[in-house]
C-alpha positions, 0 to 999 in steps of 0.5 A: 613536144617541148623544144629545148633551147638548142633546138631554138637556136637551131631553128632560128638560124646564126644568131640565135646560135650566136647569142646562145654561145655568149650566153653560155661563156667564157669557153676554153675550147674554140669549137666550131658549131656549124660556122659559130665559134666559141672562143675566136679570140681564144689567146692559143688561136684555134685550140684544141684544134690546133693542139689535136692536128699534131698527134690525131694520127697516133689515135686509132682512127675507127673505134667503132664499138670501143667506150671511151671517157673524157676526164677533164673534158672542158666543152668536149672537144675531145668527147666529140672528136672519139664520136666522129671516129665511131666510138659506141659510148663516150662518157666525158667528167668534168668537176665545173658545171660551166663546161659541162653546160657547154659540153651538152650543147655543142654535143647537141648541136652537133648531133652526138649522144654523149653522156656528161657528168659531174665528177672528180678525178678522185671519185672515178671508182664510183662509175664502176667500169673500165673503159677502152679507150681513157683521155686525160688530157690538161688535168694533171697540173690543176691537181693537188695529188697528180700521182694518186690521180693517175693511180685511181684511173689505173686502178678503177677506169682504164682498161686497155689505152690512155691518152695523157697529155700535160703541161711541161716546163723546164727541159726536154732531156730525158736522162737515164735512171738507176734503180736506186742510189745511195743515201749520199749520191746527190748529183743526180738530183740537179741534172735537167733530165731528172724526173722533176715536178715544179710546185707552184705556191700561189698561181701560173698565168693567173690560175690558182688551180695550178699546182704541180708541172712536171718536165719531160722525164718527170711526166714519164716517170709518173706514168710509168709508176702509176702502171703505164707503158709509154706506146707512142710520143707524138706530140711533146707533151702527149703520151699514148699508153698501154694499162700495164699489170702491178703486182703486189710484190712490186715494191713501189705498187700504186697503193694509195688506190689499193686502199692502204698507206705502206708503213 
């Protein structure tokens, strides 16, 4: 049998586990693989451990013959912690093959069978099934087309819950929204509850891939109109959430995943 270079890595201890890591850097996620970790000077500190802490709770604890995906799934952190409470199948996508790279060997080195695959949030319809359990976590921001993500993934993947978390900015009110306004009501558009998404031209903390940032009530509004009913708020910018029906005489249906533009 030809040995792969995790199982080298293993076999020769620390620092071959060490040189394997810078080898296969920069990483996002500051795992900890059997004492090594991966990015110790990781400018949010321990992260995403840190961040998973404050709302792991709210996650159920034994997904023991539940299937999960990781959309956006960095190194798989997230991939990894669905495995060590039971899950039967983890599938994590990433659209960089850096952290697909890295998300293979830490699941190897930690010893879990996760499938990894390069894909678009836009191209979920292509694995044709629907998952228990749907993490979608830090991708909205990077996306050119938030909302028509998060319709694709109601449409195509999310069969029961979804994990949704967020970047936010601007304030954490939540105001209370009419069904409707007339054409010269404008007042509501200034108030900082109002659901708002902040666009960004050129770049945020040097980042190109960063475009849209919603603040509080915009990150609910969006997951309500995708088809999502809010379950739990942990974390501020964490949501867990239940896959709602859409009906097609619902005015306001998510149909650019239903395959036609309204007139």
């Amino acid at each position: 049998m030809i040995s792969s270079p995790t199982d080298a890595a293993l076999d020769n201890g620390t620092e071959e586990l060490e040189r394997r890591v810078r080898e296969l850097g920069p990483w996002f996620h500051n795992l900890d693989l059997r004492g090594v970790r991966t990015a110790p000077d990781h400018f949010l500190g321990d992260y995403p451990a840190i961040k998973w802490r404050s709302f792991a709770h709210a996650i159920p604890a034994d997904l023991t013959g539940k299937t999960v995906l990781d959309v956006g799934c960095n190194a798989g952190f997230y991939s990894m912690e669905m495995k060590r409470r039971g899950a039967s199948r983890v599938v994590g996508i990433d659209s960089e093959d850096l952290y697909l790279n890295q998300a293979r060997f830490a699941a190897e080195v930690e010893g879990y069978d996760i499938e990894f695959r390069n894909m678009s949030v836009y191209d979920i319809a292509e694995l044709g099934e629907k998952f228990d359990f749907v993490i979608f976590m830090g991708v909205l921001y990077h996306l050119r087309h938030p909302l028509l993500a998060l319709d694709l993934l109601h449409e195509h993947v999310v069969g029961d819950l979804l994990l949704f978390q967020s970047m936010q900015r601007g304030t954490t009110e939540v105001d209370d929204v009419q069904g409707d306004y007339e054409f010269w009501e404008q007042d509501h558009f200034g108030k900082p509850g109002y659901p708002q998404m902040y666009f960004i031209e050129k770049r945020y903390c040097g980042d190109p891939t960063n475009w849209w940032v919603p603040n509080a009530a915009g990150a609910e509004a969006m997951l309500r109109s995708a088809g999502f009913d809010i379950v739990e708020h942990p974390e501020q910018e964490v949501y867990l959430c239940r896959r709602a029906e859409i009906h097609d005489d619902e005015p306001r249906a998510a149909y650019p995943a239903r395959g036609g533009a309204r007139p």
